[in-house]
N, C-alpha and C positions, 0 to 999 in steps of 0.2 A: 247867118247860116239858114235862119227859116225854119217852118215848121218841119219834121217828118213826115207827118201824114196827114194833118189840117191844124187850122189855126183859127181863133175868135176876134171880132173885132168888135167895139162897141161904138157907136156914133162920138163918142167924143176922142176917139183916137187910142183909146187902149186897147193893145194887142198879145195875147197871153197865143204861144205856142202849140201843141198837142196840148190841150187843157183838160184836165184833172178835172172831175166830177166838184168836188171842194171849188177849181178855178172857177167854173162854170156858176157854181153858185154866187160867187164875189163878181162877177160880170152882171148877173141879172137881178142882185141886190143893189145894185150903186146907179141902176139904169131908173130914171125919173121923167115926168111929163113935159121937161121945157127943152135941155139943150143935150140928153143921152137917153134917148128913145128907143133904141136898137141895140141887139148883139147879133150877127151874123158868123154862122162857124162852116166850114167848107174846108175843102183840101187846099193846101197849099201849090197851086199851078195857076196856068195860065186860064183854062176854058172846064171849069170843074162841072162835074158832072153830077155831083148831089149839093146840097146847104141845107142847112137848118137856120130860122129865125126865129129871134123873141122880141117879141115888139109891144111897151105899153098900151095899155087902152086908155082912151079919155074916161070909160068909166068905174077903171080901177078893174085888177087883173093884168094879163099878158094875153098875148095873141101867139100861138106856136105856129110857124111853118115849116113843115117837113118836103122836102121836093128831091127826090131821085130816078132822072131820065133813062139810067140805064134798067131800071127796075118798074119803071111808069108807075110810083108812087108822086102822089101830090095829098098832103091833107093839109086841112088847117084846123086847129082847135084853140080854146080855150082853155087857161087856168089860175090859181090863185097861188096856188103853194112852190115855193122857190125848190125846198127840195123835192120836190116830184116833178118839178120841171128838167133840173139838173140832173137826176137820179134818170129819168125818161129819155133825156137826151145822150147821153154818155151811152144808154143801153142800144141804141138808135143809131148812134155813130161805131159803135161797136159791130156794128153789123152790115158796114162799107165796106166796097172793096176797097185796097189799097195797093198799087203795083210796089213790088219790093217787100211786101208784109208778110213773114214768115204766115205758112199758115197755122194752126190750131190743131 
């Protein structure tokens, strides 16, 4: 069926749906330096127009990437703490557009 509104995927092939602040945190806990390096979360289509990245560092930490073309956001930062990452992101993605999304 796919995701509703976006989905995460982590370098070693695990793929969580509309992922839950909780999800988010289990994806960027289990990501390590050799063979699951990445979670990428984005909408669910063909040619997406925002993502978010969490990518380990060689020297301990994560590397965040935020990029949304329809809003000419691009930042990149740094962090150490799983849940202010997950906690950040969810707030982040909550704040996409999403075609078909009741509004608020």
């Amino acid at each position: 069926m796919g995701a509703q509104y976006y989905g995460a995927g982590s370098e070693n092939g695990d793929r969580i749906d509309d992922p839950s602040e909780d999800a988010l945190f289990m994806l960027i806990s289990d990501l390590n330096d050799s063979d699951n390096t990445f979670v990428v979360v984005q909408p669910d289509e063909d040619d997406p127009v925002w993502f978010a990245s969490v990518a380990v560092l060689d020297e301990g930490g994560y590397e965040i990437v935020r990029r949304d073309t329809t809003r000419n956001e691009h930042e990149v930062t740094t962090a150490t703490g799983i849940n202010d990452i997950a906690r950040d992101l969810t707030i982040w993605m909550a704040a996409r557009d999403f075609p078909g999304r009741p509004n608020s």
